[in-house]
LUMLUM-170425 format. One record per residue (C-alpha): residue number from 1; residue in one letter; chain; z, y, x. Coordinates in pm, 1 decimal, padded with zeros to 6 digits. Example, Ala and Ser with C-alpha at 12.3 -4.5 7.8 and 13.67 -1.06 7.14 Angstrom:
2
+-----+---+---+----------+----------+----------+
|   k | r | c |        w |        v |        u |
+-----+---+---+----------+----------+----------+
|   1 | A | A |  00780.0 | -00450.0 |  01230.0 |
|   2 | S | A |  00714.0 | -00106.0 |  01367.0 |
+-----+---+---+----------+----------+----------+
END
This chain:
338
+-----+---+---+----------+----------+----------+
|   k | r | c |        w |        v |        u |
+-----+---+---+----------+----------+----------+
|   1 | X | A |  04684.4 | -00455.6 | -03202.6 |
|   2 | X | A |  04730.1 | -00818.4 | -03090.5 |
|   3 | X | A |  04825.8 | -01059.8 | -03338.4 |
|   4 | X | A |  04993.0 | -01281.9 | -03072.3 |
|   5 | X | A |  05168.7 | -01215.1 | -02793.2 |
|   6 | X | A |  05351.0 | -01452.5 | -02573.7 |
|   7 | X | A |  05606.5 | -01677.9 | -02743.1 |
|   8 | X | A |  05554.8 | -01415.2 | -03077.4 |
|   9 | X | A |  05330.0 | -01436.2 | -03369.5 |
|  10 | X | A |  05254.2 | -01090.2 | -03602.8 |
|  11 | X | A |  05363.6 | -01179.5 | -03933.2 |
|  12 | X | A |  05274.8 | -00796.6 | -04041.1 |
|  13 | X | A |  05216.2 | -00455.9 | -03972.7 |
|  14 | X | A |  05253.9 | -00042.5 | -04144.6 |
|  15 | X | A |  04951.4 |  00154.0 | -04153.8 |
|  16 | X | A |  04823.5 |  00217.5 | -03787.3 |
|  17 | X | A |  05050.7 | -00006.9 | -03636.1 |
|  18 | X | A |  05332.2 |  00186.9 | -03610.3 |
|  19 | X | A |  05606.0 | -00077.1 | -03702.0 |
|  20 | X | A |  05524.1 | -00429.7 | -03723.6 |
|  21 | X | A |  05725.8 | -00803.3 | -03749.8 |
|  22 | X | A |  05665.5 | -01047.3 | -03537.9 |
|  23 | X | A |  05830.9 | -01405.1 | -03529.5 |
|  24 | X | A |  05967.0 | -01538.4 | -03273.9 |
|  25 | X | A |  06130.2 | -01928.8 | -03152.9 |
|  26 | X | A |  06464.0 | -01825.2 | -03260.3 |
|  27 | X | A |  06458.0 | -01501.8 | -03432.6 |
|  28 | X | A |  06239.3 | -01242.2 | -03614.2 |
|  29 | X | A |  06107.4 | -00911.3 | -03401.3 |
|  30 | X | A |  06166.0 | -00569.9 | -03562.1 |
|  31 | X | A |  05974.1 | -00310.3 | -03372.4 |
|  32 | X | A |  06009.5 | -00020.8 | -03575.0 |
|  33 | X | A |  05751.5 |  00298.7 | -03498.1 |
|  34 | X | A |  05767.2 |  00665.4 | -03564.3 |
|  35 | X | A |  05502.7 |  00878.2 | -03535.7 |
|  36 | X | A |  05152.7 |  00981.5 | -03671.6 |
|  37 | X | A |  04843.6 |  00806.2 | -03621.6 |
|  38 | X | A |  04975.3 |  00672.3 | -03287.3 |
|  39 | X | A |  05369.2 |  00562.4 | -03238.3 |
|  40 | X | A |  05545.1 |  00816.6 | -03095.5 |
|  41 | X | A |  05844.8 |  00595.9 | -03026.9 |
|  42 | X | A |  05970.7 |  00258.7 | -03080.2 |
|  43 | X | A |  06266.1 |  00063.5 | -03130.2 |
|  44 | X | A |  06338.0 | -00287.4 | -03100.5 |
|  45 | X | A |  06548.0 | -00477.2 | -03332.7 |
|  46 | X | A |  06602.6 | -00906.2 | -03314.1 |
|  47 | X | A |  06728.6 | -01072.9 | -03613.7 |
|  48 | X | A |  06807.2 | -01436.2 | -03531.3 |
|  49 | X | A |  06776.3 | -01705.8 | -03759.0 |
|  50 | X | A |  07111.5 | -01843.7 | -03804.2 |
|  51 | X | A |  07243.6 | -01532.4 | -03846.4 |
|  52 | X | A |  07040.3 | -01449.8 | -04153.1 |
|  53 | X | A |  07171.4 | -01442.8 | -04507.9 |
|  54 | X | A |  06952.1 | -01313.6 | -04699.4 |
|  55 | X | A |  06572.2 | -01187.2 | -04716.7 |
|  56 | X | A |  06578.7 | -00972.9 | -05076.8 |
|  57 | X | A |  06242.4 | -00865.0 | -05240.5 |
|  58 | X | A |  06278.4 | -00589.6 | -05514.5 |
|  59 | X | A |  05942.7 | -00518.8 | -05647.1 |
|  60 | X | A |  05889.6 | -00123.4 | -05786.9 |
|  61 | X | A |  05637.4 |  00053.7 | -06044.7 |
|  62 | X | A |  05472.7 |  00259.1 | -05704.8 |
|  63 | X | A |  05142.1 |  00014.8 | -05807.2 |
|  64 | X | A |  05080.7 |  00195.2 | -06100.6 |
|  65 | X | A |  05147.4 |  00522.3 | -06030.5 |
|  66 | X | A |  04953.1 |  00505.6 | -05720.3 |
|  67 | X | A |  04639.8 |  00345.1 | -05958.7 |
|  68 | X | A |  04694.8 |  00655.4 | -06203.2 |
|  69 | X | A |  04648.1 |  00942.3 | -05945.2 |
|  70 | X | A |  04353.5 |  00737.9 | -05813.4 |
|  71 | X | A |  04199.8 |  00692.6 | -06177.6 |
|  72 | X | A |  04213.1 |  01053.3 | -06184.7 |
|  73 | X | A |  04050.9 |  01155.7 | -05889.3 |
|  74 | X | A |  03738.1 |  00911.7 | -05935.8 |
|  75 | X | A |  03724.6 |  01057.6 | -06306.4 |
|  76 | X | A |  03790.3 |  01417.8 | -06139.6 |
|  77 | X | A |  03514.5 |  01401.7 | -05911.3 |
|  78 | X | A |  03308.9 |  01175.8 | -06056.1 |
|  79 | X | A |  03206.3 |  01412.4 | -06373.1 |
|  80 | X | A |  03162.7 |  01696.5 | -06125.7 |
|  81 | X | A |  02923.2 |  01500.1 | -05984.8 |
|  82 | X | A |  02775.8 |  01455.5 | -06304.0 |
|  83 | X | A |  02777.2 |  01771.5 | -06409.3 |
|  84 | X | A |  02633.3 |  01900.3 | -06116.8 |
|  85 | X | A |  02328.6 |  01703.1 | -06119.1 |
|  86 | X | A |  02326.1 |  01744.0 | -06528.6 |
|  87 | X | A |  02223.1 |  02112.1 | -06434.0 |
|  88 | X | A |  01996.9 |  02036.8 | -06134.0 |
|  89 | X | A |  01630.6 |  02132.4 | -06267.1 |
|  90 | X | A |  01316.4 |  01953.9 | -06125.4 |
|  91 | X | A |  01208.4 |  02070.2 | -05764.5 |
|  92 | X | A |  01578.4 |  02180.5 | -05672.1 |
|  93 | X | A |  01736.3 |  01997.3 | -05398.6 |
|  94 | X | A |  02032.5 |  02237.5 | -05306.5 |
|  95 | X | A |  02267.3 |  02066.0 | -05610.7 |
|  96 | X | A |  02186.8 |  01707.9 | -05518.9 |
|  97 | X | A |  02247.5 |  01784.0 | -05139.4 |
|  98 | X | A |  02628.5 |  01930.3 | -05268.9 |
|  99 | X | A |  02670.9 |  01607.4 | -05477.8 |
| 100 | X | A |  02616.6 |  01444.1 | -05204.6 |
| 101 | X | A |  02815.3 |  01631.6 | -04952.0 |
| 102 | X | A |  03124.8 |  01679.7 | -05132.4 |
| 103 | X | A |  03194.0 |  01553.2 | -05547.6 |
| 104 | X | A |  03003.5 |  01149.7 | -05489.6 |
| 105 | X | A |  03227.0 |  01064.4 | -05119.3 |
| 106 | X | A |  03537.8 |  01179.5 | -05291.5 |
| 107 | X | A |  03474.3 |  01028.0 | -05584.6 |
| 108 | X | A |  03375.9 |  00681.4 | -05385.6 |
| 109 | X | A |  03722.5 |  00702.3 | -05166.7 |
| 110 | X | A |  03930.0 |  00706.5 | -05498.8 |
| 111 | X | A |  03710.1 |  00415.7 | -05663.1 |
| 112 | X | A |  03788.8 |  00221.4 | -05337.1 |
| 113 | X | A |  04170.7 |  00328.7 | -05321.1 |
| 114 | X | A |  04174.5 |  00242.4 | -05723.6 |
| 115 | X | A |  04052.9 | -00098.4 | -05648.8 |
| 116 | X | A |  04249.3 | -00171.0 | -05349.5 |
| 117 | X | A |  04560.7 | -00068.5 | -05516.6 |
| 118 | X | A |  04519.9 | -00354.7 | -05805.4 |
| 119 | X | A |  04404.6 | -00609.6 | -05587.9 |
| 120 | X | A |  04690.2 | -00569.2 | -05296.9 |
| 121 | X | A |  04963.3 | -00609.3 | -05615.2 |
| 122 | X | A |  05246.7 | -00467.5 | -05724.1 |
| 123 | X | A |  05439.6 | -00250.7 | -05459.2 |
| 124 | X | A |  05813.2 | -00377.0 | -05317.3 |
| 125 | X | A |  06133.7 | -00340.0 | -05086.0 |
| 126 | X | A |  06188.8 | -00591.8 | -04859.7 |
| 127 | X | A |  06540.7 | -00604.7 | -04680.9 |
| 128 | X | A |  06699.2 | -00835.0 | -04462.6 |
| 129 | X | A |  07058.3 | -00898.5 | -04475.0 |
| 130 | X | A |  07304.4 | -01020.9 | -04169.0 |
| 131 | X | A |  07697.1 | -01006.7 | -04148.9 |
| 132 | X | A |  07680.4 | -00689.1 | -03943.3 |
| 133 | X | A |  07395.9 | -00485.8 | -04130.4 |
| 134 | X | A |  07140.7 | -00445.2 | -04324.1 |
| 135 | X | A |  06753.9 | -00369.0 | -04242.4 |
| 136 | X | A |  06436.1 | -00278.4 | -04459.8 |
| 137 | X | A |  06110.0 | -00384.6 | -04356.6 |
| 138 | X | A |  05928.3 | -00102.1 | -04395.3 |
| 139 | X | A |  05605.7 | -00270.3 | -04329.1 |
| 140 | X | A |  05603.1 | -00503.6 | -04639.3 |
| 141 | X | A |  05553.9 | -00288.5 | -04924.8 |
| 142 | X | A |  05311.6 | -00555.7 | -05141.8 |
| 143 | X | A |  05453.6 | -00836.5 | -05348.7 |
| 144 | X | A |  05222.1 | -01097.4 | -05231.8 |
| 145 | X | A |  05250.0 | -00984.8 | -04865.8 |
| 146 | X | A |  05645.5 | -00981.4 | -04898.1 |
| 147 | X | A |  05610.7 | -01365.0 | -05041.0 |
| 148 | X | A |  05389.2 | -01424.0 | -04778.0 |
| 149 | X | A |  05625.1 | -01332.5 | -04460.5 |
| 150 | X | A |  05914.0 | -01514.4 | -04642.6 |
| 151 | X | A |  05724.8 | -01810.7 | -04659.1 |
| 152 | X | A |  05650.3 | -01852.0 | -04302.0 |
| 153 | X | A |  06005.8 | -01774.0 | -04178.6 |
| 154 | X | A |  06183.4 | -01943.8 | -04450.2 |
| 155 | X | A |  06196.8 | -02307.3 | -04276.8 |
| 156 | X | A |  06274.3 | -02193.6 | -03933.6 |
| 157 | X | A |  06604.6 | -01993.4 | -04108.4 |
| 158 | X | A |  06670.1 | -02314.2 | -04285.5 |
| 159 | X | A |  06659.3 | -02530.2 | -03988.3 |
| 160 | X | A |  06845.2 | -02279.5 | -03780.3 |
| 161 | X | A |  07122.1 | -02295.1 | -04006.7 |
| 162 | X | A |  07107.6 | -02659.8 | -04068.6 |
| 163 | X | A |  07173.6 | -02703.6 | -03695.0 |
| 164 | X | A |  07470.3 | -02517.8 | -03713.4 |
| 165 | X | A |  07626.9 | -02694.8 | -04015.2 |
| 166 | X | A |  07558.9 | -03014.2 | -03820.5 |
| 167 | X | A |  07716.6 | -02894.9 | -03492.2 |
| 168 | X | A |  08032.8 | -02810.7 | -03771.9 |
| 169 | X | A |  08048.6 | -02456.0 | -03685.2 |
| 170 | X | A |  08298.5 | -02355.5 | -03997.2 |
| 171 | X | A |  08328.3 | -02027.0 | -03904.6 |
| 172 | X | A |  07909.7 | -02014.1 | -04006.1 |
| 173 | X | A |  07924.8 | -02221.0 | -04265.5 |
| 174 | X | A |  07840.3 | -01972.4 | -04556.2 |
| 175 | X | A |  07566.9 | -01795.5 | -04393.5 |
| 176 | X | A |  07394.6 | -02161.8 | -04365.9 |
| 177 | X | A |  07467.5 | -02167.7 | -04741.8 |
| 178 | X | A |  07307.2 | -01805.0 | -04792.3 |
| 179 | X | A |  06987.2 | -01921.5 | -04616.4 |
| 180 | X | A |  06974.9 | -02234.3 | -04787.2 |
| 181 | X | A |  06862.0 | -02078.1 | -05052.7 |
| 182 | X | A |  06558.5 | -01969.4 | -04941.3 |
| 183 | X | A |  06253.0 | -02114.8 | -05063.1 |
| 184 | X | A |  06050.4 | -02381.4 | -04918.5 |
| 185 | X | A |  05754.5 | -02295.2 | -04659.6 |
| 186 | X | A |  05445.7 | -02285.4 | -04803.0 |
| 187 | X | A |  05316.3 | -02654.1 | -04581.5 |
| 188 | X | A |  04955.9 | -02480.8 | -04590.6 |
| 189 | X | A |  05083.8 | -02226.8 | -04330.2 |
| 190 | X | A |  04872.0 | -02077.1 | -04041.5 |
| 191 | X | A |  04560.8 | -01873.8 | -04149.6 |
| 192 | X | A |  04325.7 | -01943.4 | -04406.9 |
| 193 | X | A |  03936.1 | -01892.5 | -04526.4 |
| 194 | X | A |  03868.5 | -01739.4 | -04895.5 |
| 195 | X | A |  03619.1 | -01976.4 | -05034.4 |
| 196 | X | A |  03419.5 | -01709.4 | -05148.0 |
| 197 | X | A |  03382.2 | -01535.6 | -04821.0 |
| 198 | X | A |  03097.9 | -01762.8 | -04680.1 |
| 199 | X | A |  02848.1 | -01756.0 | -04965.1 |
| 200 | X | A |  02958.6 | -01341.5 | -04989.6 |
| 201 | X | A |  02893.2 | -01297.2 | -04631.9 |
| 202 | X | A |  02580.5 | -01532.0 | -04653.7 |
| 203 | X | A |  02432.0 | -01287.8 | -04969.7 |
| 204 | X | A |  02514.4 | -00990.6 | -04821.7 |
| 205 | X | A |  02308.4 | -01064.0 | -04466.7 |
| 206 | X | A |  02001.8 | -01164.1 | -04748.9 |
| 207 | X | A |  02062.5 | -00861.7 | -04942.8 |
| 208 | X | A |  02130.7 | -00588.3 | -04644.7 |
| 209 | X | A |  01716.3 | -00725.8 | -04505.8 |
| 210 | X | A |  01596.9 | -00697.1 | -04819.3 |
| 211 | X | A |  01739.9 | -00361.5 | -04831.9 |
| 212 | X | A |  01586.0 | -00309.1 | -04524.0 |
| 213 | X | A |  01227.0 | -00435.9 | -04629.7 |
| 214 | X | A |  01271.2 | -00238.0 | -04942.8 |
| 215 | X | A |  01269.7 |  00091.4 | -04788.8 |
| 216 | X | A |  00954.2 |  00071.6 | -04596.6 |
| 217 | X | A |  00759.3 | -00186.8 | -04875.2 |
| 218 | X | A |  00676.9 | -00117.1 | -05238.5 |
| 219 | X | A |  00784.8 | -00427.4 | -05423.0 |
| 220 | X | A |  00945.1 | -00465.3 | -05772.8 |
| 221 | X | A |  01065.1 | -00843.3 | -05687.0 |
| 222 | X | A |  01286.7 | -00719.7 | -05397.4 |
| 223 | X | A |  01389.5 | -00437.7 | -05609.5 |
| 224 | X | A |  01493.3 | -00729.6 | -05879.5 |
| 225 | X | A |  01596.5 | -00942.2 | -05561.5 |
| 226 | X | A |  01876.9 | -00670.3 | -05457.4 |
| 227 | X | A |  02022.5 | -00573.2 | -05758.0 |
| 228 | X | A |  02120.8 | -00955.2 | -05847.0 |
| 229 | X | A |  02266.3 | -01016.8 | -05505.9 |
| 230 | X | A |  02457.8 | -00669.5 | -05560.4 |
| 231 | X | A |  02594.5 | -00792.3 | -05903.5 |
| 232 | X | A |  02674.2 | -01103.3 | -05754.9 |
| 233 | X | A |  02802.9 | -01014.3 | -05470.8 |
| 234 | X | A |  03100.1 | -00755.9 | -05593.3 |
| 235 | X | A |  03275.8 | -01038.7 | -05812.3 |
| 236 | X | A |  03257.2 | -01267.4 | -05464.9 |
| 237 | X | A |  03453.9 | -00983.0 | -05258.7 |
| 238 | X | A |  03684.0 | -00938.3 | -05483.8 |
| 239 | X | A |  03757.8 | -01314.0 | -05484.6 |
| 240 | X | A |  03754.0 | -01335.6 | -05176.0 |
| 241 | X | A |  04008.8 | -01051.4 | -05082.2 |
| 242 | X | A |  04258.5 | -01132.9 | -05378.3 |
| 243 | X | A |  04300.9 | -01472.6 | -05173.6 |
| 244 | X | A |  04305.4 | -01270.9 | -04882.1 |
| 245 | X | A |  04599.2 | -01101.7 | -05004.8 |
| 246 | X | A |  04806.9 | -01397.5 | -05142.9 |
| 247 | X | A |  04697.9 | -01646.3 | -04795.3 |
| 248 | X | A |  04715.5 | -01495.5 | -04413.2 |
| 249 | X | A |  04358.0 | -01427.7 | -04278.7 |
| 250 | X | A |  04224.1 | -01320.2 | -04010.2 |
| 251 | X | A |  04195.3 | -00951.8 | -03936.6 |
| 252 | X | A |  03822.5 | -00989.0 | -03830.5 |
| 253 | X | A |  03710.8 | -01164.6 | -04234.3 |
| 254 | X | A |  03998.1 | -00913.0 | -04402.9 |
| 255 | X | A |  03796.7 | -00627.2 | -04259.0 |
| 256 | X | A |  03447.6 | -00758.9 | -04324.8 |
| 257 | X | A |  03543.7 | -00809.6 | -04699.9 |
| 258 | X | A |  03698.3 | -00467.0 | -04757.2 |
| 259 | X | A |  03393.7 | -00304.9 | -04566.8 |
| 260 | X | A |  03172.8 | -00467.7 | -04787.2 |
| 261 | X | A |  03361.2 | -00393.0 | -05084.0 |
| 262 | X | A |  03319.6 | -00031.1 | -04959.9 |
| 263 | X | A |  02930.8 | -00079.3 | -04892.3 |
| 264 | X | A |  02881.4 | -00237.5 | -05227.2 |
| 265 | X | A |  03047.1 |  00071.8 | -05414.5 |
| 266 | X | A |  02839.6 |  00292.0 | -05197.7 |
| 267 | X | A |  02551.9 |  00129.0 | -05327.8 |
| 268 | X | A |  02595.3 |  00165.2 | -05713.1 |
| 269 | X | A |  02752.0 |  00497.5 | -05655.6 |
| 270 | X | A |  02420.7 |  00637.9 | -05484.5 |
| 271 | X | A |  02253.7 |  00423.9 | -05710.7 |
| 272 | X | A |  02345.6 |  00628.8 | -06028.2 |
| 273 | X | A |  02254.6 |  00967.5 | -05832.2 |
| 274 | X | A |  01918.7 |  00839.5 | -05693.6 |
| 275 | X | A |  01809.0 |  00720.9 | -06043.0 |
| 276 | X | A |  01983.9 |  01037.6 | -06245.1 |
| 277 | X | A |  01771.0 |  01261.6 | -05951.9 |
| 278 | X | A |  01444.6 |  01041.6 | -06043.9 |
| 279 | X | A |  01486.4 |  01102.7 | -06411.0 |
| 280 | X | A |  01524.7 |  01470.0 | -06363.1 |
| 281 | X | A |  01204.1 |  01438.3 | -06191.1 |
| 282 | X | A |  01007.1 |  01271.9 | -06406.7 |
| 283 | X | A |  01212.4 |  01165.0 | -06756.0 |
| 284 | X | A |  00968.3 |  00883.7 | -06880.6 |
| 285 | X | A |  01175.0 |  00635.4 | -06681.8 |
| 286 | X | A |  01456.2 |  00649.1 | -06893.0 |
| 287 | X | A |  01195.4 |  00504.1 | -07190.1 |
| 288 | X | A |  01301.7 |  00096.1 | -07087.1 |
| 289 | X | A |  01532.8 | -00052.7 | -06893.4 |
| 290 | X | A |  01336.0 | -00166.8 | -06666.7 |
| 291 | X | A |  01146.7 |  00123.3 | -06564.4 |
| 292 | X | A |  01485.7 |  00229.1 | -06358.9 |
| 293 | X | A |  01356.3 | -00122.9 | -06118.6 |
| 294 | X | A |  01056.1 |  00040.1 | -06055.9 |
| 295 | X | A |  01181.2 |  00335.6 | -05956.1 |
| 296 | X | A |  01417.1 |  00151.3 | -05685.5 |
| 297 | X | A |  01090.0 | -00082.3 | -05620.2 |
| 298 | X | A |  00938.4 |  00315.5 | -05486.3 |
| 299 | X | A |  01237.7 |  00454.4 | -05315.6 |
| 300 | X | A |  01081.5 |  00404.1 | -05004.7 |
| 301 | X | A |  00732.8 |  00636.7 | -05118.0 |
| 302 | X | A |  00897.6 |  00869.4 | -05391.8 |
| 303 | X | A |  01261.0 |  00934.4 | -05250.9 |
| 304 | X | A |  01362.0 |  01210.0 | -05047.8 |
| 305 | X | A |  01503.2 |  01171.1 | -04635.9 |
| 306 | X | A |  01828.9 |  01259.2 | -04728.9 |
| 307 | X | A |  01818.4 |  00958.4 | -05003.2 |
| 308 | X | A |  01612.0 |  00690.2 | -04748.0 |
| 309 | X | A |  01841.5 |  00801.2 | -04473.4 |
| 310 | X | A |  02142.3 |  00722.5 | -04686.6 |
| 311 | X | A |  02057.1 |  00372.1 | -04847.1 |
| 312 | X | A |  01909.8 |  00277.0 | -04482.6 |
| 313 | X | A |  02303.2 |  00366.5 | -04361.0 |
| 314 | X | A |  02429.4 |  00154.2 | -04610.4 |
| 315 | X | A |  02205.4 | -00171.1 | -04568.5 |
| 316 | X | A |  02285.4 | -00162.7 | -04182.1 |
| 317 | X | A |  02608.1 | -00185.8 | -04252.3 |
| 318 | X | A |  02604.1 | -00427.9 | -04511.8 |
| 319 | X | A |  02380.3 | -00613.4 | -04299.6 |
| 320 | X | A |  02612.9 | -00587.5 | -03985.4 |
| 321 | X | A |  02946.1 | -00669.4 | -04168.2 |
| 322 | X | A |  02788.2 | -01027.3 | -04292.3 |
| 323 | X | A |  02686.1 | -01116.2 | -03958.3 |
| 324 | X | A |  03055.6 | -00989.4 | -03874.6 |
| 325 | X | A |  03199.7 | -01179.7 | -04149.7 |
| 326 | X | A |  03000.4 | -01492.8 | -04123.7 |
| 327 | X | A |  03052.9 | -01549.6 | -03755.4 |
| 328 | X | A |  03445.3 | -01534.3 | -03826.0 |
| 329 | X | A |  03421.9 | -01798.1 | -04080.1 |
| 330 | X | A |  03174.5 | -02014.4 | -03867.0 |
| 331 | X | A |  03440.9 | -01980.4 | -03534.6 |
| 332 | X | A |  03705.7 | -02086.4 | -03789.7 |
| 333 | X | A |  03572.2 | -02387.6 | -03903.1 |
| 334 | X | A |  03842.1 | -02619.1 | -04001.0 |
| 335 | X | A |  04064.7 | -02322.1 | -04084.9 |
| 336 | X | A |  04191.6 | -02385.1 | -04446.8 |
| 337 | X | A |  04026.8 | -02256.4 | -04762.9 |
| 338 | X | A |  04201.8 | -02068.4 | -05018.0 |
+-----+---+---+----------+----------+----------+
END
């Protein structure tokens, strides 16, 4: 969906597009969706400036709610997982080819969704509020993405309504009044660049090759090598996508940084299984710590397809979603950082 379109800029959209606000010279664009997956229908609604009088925010408890149900899902599936490979002897491949089919993904999804929920913030109504009616944006359902919107429309209402005080239009004078009260805009406007998306983009190109050279060479040092950039590289996502959230950036980096996110759980999640399979296999690697690097260090010689076929998945797209990332933030140059 374009983010631009003619005289209109997209200040947000619902999930798959289906309704969306857009803002135009002189008013804000309602196009309001029904459907599933794909709009069925839309309608078109045009709220002009002057006429607003008020844009009301009332945040809700949905955040935590949500974050409970998810909490219970990854603990759900996440000690079937465990138990299931708990009973997996040595030489049986049938319970870690379940894990990996059905408890580990699900249990993955709800770690995502669990994170995702805390970082987006706390949940909201928005409605705006005109002489004749009133209208909620069903689109804005985050607190910081509610501020967000408000901030970029806030000094067009106010200047809107200024004009009409000056032109002495008493019969609008209290609807100027109403909109004066918005807040200022946010001078920063227009889209900006997470600080920590470069260097996280930059690590996670180094650490999806050395994934790469890690499943066809033996070494402990890129073993050692990946597992810092991985530790490093989940506090720098989410970083990066908590100033996503609060700033407007661009779709392309916003996706790159939840992707990676995603490929970084992925990683520790299959991780844990490919290490609890290699101690079933042979226990003296649970003796020290660092026995569980050099059983990474082999994953190309002692690990099964299904496992090399899985981390090689997962380093592609790591790999691919840093090139992504970094060539946004390198076309963007001059774009603020936040």
């Amino acid at each position: 969906m374009k983010k631009q379109f003619g005289e209109y800029q997209r200040l947000a959209r619902g999930a798959f597009g289906c309704s969306s606000l857009w803002q135009g010279g002189d008013h804000l664009l309602y196009v309001r969706g029904s459907g599933f997956l794909i709009p069925f229908s839309e309608e078109y609604l045009r709220f002009r400036y002057r006429d607003i009088q008020a844009l009301v925010i009332v945040g809700t408890s949905g955040r935590w709610v949500s974050a409970i149900l998810y909490a219970i899902g990854l603990l759900l599936f996440g000690a079937l997982s465990v138990l299931i490979l708990s009973l997996m002897k040595a030489g049986e491949f049938a319970p870690l080819v379940v894990t990996l089919l059905f408890p580990f993904p699900l249990a993955m999804l709800f770690l995502l969704l669990f994170v995702r929920t805390l970082i987006l913030g706390q949940r909201c109504i928005v409605e705006v509020q005109t002489s004749l009616k009133k209208e909620r944006f069903r689109m804005l359902t985050r607190l910081p993405l509610a501020r967000r919107v408000t901030e970029a429309t806030d000094e067009l209402i106010r200047q809107a309504q200024q004009a009409l005080l000056e032109e002495g239009s008493d019969e609008l004078q209290g609807s100027a009044r109403a909109g004066a009260g918005i807040r200022e805009l946010n001078q920063s406007g227009g889209l900006s660049i997470p600080m920590a998306a470069a260097p996280g983009f930059a690590a996670s190109l180094i650490m999806g090759g050395l994934m790469l050279v890690q499943l066809h060479v033996e070494s402990v040092m890129i073993a050692w090598t990946t597992q810092l950039l991985g530790l490093l590289l989940v506090p720098l996502m989410l970083f990066a996508i908590a100033a996503s959230v609060r700033r407007l950036t661009a779709d392309g980096i916003r996706f790159a940084l939840w992707g990676l996110l995603a490929s970084l759980m992925a990683v520790g999640g299959g991780g844990f299984i490919f290490l609890v399979n290699a101690a079933i296999v042979d226990p003296a690697i649970t003796v020290s710590p660092f026995s569980y690097i050099e059983a990474f260090a082999k994953v190309n010689s002692d690990s099964s397809l299904g496992f090399y076929l899985y981390f090689l998945v997962v380093a592609l797209f790591i790999l691919t979603l840093g090139a992504v990332g970094l060539l946004n933030v390198i076309l963007r140059k001059g774009v603020n950082k936040v």
